[in-house]
C-alpha positions in Angstrom: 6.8 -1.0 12.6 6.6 -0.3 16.6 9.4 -0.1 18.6 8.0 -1.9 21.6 11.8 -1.1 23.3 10.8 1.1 26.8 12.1 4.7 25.8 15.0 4.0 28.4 16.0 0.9 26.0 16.4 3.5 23.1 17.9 5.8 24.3 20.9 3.6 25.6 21.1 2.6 22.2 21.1 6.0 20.9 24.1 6.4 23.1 25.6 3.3 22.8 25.4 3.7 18.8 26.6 7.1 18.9 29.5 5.9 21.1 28.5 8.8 23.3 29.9 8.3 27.3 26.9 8.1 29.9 28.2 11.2 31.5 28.5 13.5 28.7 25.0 12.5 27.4 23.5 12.9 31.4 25.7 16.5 31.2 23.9 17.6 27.7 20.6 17.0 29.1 21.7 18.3 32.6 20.8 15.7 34.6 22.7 13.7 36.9 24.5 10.6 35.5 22.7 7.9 37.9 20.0 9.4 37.0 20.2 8.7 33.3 21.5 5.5 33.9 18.4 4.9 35.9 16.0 6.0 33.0 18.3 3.7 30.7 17.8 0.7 33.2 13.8 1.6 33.0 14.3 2.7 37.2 13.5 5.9 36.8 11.0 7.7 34.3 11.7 10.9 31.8 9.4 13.3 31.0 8.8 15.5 27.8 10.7 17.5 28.1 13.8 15.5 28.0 12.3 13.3 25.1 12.6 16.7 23.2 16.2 17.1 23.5 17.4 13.3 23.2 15.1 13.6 19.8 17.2 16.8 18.9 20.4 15.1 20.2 20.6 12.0 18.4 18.5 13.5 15.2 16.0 10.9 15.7 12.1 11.3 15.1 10.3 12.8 18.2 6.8 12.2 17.1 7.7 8.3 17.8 10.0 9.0 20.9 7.0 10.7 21.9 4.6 7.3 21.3 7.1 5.2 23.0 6.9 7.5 26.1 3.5 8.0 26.3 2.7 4.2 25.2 5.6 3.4 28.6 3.4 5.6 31.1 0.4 4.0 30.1 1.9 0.5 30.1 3.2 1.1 33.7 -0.2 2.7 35.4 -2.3 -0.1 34.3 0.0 -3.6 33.3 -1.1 -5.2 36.4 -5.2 -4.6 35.8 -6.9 -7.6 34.7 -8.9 -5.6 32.3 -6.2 -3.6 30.7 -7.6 -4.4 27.4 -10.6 -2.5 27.9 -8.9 0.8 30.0 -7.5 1.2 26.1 -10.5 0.9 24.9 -12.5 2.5 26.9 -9.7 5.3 27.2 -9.9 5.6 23.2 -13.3 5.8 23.0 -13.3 8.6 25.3 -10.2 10.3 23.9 -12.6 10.6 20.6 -15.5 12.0 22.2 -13.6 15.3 23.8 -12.2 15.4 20.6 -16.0 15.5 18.9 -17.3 17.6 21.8 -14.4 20.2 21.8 -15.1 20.7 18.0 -18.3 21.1 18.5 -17.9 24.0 20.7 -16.1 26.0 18.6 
């Protein structure tokens, strides 16, 4: 099943279930605590890179950290568009063809 929590959600509960302080996870991923707190409270976004080490932190599956991030940018760039349904569509449908296209090439 889909985590439909933001990535900030989970990892605040990572943290929270791993009883690990705020600071001393913001210090492991060397990043100021406001800042993490801000990630946590869906303020501020992460990148990558920092999904990477919260997946090798807390043991937890990065492939799906990596869905819930990229599923969270997508979400934020086009929630407000009246045709949002179709951008995924559309987006899909185009994802495949450089995929088909790039195969062909080589």
């Amino acid at each position: 099943m889909q985590n439909l929590d933001s990535i900030g959600t989970q990892i605040r509960k990572f943290r929270e279930e791993a009883e690990i302080p705020l600071r001393k996870l913001a210090a492991l991923l060397d990043i100021d605590q406001s800042t993490l707190s801000k990630i946590e409270r869906d303020e501020r976004r992460t990148n990558v890179q920092m999904i990477e080490q919260i997946a090798r932190i807390f043991k937890a599956d990065k492939d799906k950290l990596l869905v819930s991030f990229y599923s969270d940018v997508v979400m934020y760039e086009i929630q407000k568009e009246k045709a949002f349904s179709e951008i995924l569509q559309v987006a899909e449908a185009k994802i495949e063809y450089q995929r088909t296209k790039t195969k062909k090439l080589k």
